[in-house]
C-alpha positions as CSV (number, residue, x, y, z in Angstrom):
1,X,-0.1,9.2,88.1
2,X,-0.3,13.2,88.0
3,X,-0.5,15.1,91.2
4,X,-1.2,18.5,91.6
5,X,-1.5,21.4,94.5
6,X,-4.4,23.4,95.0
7,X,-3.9,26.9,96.7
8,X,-6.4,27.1,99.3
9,X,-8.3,29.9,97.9
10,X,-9.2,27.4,95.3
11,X,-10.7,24.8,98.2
12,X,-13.8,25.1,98.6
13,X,-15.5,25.3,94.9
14,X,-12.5,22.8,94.0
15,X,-14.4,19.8,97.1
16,X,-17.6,21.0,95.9
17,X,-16.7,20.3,92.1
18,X,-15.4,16.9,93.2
19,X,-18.9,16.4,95.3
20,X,-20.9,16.4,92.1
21,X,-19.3,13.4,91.0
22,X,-19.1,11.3,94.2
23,X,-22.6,9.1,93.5
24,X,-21.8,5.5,94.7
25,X,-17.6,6.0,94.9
26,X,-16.2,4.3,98.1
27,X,-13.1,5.8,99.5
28,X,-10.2,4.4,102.2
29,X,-9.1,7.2,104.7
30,X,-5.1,6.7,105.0
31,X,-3.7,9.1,108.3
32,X,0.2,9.1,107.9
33,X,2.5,10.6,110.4
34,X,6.2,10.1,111.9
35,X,4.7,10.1,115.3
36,X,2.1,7.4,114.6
37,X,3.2,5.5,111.2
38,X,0.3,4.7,108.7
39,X,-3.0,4.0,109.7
40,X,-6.5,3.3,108.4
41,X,-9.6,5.7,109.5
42,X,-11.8,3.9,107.5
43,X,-11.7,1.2,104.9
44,X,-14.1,1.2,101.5
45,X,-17.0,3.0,102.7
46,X,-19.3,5.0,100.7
47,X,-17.9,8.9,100.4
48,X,-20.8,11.4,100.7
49,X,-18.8,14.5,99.7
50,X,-16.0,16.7,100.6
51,X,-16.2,20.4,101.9
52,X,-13.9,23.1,103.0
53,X,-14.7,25.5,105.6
54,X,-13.3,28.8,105.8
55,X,-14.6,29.9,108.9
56,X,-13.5,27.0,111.2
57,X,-10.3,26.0,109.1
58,X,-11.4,22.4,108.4
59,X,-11.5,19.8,105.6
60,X,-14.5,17.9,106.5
61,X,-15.0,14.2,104.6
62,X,-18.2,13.4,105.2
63,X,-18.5,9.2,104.7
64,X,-21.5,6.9,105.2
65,X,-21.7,6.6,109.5
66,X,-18.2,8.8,110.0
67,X,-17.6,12.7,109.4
68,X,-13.6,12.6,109.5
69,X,-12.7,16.3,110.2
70,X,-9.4,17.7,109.2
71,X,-8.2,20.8,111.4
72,X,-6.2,23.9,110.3
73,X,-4.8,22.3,106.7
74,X,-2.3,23.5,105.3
75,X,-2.0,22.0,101.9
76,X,-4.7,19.9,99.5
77,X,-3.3,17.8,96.5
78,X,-5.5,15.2,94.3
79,X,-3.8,13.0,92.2
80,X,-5.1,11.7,88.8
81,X,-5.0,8.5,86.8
82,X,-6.4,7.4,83.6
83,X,-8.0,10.9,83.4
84,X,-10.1,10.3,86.8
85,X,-9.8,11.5,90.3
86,X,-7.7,8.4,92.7
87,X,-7.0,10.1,95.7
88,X,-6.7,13.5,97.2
89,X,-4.1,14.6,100.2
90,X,-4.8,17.0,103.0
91,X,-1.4,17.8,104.8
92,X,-2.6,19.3,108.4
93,X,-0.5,22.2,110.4
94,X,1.1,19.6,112.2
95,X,2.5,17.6,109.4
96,X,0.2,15.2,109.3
97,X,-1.0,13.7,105.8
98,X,-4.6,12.5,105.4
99,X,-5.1,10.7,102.1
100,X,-8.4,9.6,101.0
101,X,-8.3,7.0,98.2
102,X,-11.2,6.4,96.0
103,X,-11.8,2.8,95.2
104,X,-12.6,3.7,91.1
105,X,-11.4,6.5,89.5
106,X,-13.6,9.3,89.7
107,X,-14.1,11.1,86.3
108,X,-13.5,14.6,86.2
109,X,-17.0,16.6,85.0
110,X,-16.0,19.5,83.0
111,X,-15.5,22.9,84.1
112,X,-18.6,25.2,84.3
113,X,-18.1,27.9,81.9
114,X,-19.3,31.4,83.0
């Protein structure tokens, strides 16, 4: 498995890139912390898409009947196996790491060339 840091100017067309390709991929929400140990925000639903938002600071993942909003990131990694997407990591300002896991691979599309 490769992982890889996006800078955070990079976010926003990075979780729209990944939107394109979400059609009928489910995804586990993992929240892991010292203070509260691992725990599941939601388990196999259907992932709608992923955005970034400048203005208020958040990582929004919007899922089928839950919007899980992530405040004031800090860092965004995706990690990669067999050539598709598996999971990416948002690391809030308080340490927190919120990894959402994607039940099959999603397969990259390829880069828009301008």
């Amino acid at each position: 498995m490769m992982t890889q840091k996006i800078d955070k100017p990079h976010w926003r067309p990075f979780l729209e890139w990944i939107s394109k390709g979400l059609d009928g991929k489910r995804a586990e929400i993992e929240i892991a912390s010292l203070d509260l140990g691992d725990q599941v925000q939601a388990e196999w639903v259907p992932l709608i898409g992923l955005t970034y938002d400048p203005k208020s600071d958040a990582v929004e993942v919007a899922l089928d009947g839950l919007d899980h909003m992530i405040r004031r990131p800090r860092e965004l990694y995706y990690a990669e196996l067999n050539g598709g997407l598996s999971s990416l990591e948002v690391v809030d300002a308080e340490g927190v790491r919120q990894i959402v896991k994607l039940k099959d691979p999603l397969m990259l599309p390829a880069p828009q060339q301008h």
